[in-house]
N, C-alpha and C positions, 0 to 999 in steps of 0.2 A: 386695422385688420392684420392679422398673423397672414404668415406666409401659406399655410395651412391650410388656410382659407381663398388664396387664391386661385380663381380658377386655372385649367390645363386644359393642356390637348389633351383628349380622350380617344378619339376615333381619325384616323388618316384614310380617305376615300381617294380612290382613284376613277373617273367618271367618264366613259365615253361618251354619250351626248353630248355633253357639256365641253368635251377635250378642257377639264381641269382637274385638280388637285385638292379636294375640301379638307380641310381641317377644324373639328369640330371640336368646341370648349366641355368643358364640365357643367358650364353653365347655358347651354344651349346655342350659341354663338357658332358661326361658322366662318370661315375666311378660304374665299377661293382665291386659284391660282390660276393662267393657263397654262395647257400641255401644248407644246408644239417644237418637236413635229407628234402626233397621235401616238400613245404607247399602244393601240391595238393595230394591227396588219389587218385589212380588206376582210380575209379569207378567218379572221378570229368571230369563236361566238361569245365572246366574254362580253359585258357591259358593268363590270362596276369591280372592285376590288376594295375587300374594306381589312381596317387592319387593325380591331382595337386593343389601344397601347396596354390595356389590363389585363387581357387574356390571354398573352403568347398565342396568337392563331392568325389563321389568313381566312378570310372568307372570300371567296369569289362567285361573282351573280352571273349566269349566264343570258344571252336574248332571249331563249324560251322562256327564263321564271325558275330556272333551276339553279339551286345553291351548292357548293362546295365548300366543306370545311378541311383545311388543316391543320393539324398540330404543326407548331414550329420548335426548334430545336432551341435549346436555352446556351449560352456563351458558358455557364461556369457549372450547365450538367452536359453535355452534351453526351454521354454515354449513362445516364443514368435515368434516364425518362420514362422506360417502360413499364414500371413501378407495380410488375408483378404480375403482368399482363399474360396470359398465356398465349403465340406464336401459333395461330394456323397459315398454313400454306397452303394455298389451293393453286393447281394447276391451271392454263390457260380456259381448257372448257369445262371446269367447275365456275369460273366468272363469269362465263355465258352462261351457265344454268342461271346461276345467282341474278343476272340479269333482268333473261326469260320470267324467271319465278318471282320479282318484283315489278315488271314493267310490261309483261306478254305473262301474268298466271296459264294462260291457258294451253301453253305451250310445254308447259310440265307439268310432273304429276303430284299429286297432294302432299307426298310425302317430301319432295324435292322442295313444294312451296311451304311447307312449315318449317323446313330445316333453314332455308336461305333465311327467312324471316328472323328465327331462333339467332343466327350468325350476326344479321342485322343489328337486332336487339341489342347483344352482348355487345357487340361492339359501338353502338351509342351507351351502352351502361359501362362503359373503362374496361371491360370483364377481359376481354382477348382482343389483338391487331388481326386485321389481314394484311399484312405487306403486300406490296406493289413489289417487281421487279422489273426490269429491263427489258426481260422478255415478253412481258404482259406488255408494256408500251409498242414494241415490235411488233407483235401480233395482232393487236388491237388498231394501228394506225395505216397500217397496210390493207385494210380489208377495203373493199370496193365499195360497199353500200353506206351511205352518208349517215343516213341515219340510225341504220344500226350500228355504226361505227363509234355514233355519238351517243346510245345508250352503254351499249357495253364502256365506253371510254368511262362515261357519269360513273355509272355502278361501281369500277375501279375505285375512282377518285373519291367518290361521295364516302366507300367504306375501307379502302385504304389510310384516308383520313392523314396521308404524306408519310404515313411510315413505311420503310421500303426496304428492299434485301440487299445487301451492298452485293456488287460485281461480282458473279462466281470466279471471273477470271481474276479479281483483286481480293477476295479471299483466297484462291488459293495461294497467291504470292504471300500474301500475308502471314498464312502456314507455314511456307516456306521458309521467310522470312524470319518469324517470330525463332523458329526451329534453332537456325542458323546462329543468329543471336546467342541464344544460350549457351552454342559450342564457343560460337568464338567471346566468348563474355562480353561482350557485350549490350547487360542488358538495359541499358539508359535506352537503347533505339529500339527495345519490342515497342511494336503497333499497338498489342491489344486491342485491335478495332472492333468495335462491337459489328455484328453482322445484322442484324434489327434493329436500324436506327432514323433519325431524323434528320441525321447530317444533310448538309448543301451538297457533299462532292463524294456520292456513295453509290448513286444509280448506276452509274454508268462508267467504265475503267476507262476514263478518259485518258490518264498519263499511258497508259499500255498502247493506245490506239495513237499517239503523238497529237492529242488534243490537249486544250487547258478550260479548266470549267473557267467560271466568271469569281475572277477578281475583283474587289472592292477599291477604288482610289484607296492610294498609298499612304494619303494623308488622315485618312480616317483612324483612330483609335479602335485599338482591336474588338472593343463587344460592338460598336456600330459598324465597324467590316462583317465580321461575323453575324451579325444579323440582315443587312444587307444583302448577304450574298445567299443565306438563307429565302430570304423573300424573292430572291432575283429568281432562285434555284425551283421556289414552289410556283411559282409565280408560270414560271416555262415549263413547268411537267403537265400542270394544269391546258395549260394555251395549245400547248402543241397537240396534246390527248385529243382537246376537242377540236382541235379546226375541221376545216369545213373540207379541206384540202386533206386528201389521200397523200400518206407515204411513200414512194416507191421503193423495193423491197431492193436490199444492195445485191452487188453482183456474186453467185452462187460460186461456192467456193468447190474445192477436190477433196474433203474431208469426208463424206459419205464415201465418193470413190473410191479411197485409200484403202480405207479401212474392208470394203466390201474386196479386192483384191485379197488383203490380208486373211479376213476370212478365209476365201474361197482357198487361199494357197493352205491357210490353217488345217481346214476339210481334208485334202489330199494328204496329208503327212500322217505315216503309219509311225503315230508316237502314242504315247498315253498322257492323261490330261496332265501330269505334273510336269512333263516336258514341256507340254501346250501350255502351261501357266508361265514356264521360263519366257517361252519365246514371245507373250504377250507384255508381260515385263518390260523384254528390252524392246519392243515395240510404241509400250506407252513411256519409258525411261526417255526417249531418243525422240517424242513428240513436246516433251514437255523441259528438252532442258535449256532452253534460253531461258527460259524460265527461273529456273535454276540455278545456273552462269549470273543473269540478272541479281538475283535475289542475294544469292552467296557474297556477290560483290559489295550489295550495300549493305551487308551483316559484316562487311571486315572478314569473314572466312580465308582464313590461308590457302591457297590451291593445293597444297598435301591434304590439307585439312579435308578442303570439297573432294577431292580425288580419293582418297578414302572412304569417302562419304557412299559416294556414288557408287563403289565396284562393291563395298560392302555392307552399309549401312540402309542402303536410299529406302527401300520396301519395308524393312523393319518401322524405321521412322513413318513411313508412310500411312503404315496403317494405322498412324497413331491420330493421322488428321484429317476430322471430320471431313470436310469434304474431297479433299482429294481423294483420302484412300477410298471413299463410296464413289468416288466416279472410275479410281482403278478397280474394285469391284464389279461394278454394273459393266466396263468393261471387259474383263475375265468373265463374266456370265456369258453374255452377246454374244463373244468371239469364240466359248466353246462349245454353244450351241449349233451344231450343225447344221448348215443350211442356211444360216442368217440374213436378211434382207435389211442392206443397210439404208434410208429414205433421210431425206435433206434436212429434216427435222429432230434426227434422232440425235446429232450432236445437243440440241437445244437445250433438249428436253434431259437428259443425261447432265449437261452442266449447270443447269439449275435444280431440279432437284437433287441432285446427290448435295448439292450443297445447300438448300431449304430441308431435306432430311437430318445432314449433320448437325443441325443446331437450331433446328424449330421445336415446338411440342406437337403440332402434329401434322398429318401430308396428306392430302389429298388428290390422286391423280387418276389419269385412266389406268385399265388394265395393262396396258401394254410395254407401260413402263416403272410400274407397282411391282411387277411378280420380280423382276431383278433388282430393284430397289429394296425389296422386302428379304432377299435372297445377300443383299450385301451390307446388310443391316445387322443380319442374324453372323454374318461370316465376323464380322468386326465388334460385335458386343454390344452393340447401339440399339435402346429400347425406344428408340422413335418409331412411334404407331403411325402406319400408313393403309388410310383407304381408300377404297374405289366410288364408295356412293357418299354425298355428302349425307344424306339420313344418317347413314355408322358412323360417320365422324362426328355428330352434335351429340349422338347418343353418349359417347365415351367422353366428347368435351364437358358433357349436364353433367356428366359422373362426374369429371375431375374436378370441376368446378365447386360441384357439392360436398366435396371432401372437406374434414376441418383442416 
């Protein structure tokens, strides 16, 4: 018998009843193992993890009877997977719609449940991602009722399918970054990170926050680290989405405060708005320059160089990149709108989509953060289509889609 012909592992199951490890042949064969100590925690609703070795994917079984697929990220594509996929973004409660309109119909209205449906569709036919974000995981793990906590969480995961938006706050470094590079020639160390990816270490800015995602033992060879830590990575977006166990929400920050001061002192100054654009400038210049100091440092930038940069260059450059300059946009709207009421959330929503706007195909959010986002779209050149009802945004996605 050729080696050809031998059988293989096919399928790696991970089994909670059982606390083992199945590994199943090509030829029907299986060989267990024990797990011990339990890879699920009390308070998990997963019961099975299957991982077969042909498909690049994770599936995981939940105790209800509900399944989750992911895509996993490949060692030698890891930024070329999306393979043409067109990029919607839906804001937090367009995934509660989406929810509602596959799991409560009755709670939306016809035109909400053939759209969601439509979305659904497309995205089991390869056609378009929904990315996941950080902030969808935030907002969804925090909510109080268990089990709507665990639909909305499904609906994420089941049609996010593990593609997700890397860290607004490590895109914009990466802007930064990349930028930087170029001056000081350095370009062996541009990132190029793709922002719609697969990657293990992309949710969440963990180096920014003095955390380290999950490393793979040292001794392993880099395509079984890197997958490894893939699996480790979907493996915990999965588990934690659904536990049973509420999030508690961290502690509230002085960012809403600041900025509503700002405002309000903005309001009172008998200037005109091109002064008021100056003085928001060095407002947003002077929030964001560790950032910057950080960035410049690992681009090798000479401090003549950055210092240059900054008194003259920094805004020119800025509005060259997608997301930050839509997030200095949407704040130069805000703050010369008189009167502005700034709410805990408005940082959120602001730094995730201005950067799901600068580099999606299309956005869907409420109104209330559409009309500035659409206002700093049009200020910077950027033809990213953003709407309010998901109905207008399948209509225009059937469009694009049907084009040759």
């Amino acid at each position: 018998m050729s080696t050809h012909d031998e059988p293989t592992v096919s399928l790696v199951t991970v089994d909670r009843e059982t606390a083992s490890i199945i590994l199943s042949r090509s030829d029907g064969k299986e060989a267990h193992f024990p797990l011990s100590p339990s890879f699920f925690a009390a308070s998990s609703t997963l019961s099975r993890l299957h991982v077969p070795l042909s498909l690049n994917v994770l599936i995981a079984s939940t105790l209800s009877g509900d399944d989750i697929l992911f895509e996993l990220p490949q060692y030698d594509a890891p930024t070329g997977q999306l393979g043409g996929r067109l990029v919607v973004y839906l804001d937090q409660n367009k995934w509660s719609e989406i929810g509602n309109a596959l799991h409560a119909p009755s709670k939306v209205s016809d035109s909400s449940r053939r759209a969601a449906e439509k979305l659904a569709q497309w995205v089991k036919e390869g056609r378009i991602i929904l990315p996941a974000s950080a902030g969808h995981h935030n907002e969804t793990t925090k909510r109080f009722d268990t089990r709507k906590r665990y639909s909305l969480g499904l609906t994420v995961l089941q049609y996010s399918r593990g593609w997700q938006m890397r860290h607004p706050l490590q895109v914009r470094r990466n802007e930064l970054h990349d930028s930087f590079c170029h001056r000081s020639g350095q370009l062996a160390k541009v990132r190029s990170a793709p922002v719609f990816t697969l990657a293990p270490d992309a949710l969440y800015s963990t180096a920014q926050r003095g955390m380290r995602h999950y490393s793979a033992p040292a001794d392993f060879e880099p395509p079984l680290a890197f997958t490894t830590e893939a699996l480790v990575t979907a493996t915990s977006s999965i588990d934690v989405m659904l536990d049973t166990e509420r999030i508690e929400p961290g502690p509230k920050t002085s960012w809403a405060e600041v900025n509503q001061r700002f405002s309000d002192w903005l309001d009172e100054q008998d200037i005109d708005s091109q002064q008021k654009r100056k003085h928001i400038d060095a407002f947003f210049l002077t929030d964001i320059q560790k950032e910057v100091a950080e960035e410049a440092h690992s681009a090798a930038l000479a401090i003549d160089d950055l210092s240059r940069w900054f008194l003259r260059e920094a805004i020119g450059d800025i509005r060259r990149f997608p997301a930050l300059g839509l997030f200095r946009e949407m704040l130069h709207n805000r703050h010369l709108n008189k009167g502005t009421r700034w709410r805990l959330n408005d940082l959120t929503d602001m730094m995730y989509l201005s950067c799901a706007a600068g580099y999606a195909d299309f956005v869907v959010c409420e109104r209330h953060m559409r009309d500035p986002l659409a206002h700093g779209l049009r200020r910077l050149g950027l033809k990213t289509p953003v709407y309010r009802h998901l109905a207008e945004a399948v209509d225009a996605i059937e469009e694009t889609l049907t084009e040759p």
